[in-house]
C-alpha positions as CSV (number, residue, x, y, z in Angstrom):
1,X,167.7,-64.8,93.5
2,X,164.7,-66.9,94.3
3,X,162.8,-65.4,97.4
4,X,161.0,-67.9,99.6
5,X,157.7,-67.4,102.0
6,X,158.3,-68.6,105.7
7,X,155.6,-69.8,107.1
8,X,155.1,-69.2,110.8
9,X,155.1,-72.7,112.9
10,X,152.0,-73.8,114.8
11,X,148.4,-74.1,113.7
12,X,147.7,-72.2,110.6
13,X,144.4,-70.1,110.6
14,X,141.7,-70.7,108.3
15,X,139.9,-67.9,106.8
16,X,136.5,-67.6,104.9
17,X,136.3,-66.5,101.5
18,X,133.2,-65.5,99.1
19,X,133.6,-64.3,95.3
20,X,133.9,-65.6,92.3
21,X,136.3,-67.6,90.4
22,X,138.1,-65.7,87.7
23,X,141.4,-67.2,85.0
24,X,144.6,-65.8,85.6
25,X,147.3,-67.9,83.3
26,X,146.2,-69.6,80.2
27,X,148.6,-72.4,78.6
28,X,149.5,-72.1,75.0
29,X,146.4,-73.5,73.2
30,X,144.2,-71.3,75.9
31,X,143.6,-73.6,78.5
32,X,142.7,-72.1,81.9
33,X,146.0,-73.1,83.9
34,X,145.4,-70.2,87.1
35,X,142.7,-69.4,89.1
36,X,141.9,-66.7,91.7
37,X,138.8,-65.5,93.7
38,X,138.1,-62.3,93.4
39,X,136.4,-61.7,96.5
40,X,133.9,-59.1,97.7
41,X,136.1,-57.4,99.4
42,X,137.8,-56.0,96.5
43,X,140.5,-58.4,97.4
44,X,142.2,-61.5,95.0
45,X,143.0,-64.4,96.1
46,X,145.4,-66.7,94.2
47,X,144.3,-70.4,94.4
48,X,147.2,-72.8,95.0
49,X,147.9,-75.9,93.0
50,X,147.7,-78.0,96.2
51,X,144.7,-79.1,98.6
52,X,141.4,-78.8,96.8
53,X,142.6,-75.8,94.7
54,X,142.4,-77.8,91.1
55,X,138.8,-78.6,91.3
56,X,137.7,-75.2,90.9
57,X,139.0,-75.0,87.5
58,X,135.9,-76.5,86.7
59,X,134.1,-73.5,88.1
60,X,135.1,-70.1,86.7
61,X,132.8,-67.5,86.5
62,X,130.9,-68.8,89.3
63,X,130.0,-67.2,92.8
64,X,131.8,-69.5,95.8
65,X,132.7,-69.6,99.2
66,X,136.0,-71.5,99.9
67,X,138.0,-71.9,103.5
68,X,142.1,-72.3,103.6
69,X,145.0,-70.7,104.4
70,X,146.2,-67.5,103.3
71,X,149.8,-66.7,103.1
72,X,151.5,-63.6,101.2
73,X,154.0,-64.3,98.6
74,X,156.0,-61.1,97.0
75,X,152.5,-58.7,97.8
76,X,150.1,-61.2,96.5
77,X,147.4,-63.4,98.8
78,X,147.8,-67.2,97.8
79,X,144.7,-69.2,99.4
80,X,145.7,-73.1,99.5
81,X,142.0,-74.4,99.9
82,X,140.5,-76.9,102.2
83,X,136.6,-76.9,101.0
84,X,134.8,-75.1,99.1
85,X,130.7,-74.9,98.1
86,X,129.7,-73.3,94.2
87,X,127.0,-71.2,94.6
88,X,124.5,-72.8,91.5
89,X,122.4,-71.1,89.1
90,X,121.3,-67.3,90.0
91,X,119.8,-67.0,93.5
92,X,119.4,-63.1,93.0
93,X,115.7,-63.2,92.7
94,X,115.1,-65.0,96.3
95,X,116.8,-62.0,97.4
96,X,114.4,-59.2,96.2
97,X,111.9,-58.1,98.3
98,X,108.2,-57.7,97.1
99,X,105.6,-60.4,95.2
100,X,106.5,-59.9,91.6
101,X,110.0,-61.9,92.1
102,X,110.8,-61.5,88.2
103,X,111.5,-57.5,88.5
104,X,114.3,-56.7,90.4
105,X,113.7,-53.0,91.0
């Protein structure tokens, strides 16, 4: 029996997203075919196949903050996004407080 997710009609409500990308399915010769964010909130989100989802397979392992829609399929959050910005390189030292930036404690 194949169970289906209905979708509530009217205007679907974006929400805001920040983690990082991490693999979920891998294709026979090892190829990354499944995404999620794994947010900072403890929380994963699945990345849908549709909207802008495929171009973050380019980015796993990096920090990001997405926007889309969030529906819940059989207990698991799937995120069909709408746009996205990678967080480059390692910020973390702007961050610190104090004039010797390079030691972080």
């Amino acid at each position: 029996m194949t169970r289906r997710c209905v979708l509530a009609k009217g205007p679907s409500k974006v929400t805001k997203i920040r983690g990082v990308i991490i693999p979920t399915a891998w294709d026979d010769q090892g190829n990354v075919t499944g995404i999620a964010i794994s947010s900072h909130d403890e929380n994963e989100y699945l990345v849908d196949h549709k909207g802008k989802g495929p171009e973050l397979l380019f980015h796993i392992r990096k920090e990001v903050e997405a926007s889309g829609v969030v529906r819940e399929e059989e207990g698991k959050k799937i995120v069909r996004i709408r746009k996205y910005s990678v967080k480059e390189g390692i910020a973390a030292a702007d961050n610190y407080p104090g004039e010797n930036r390079n030691d972080p404690l």
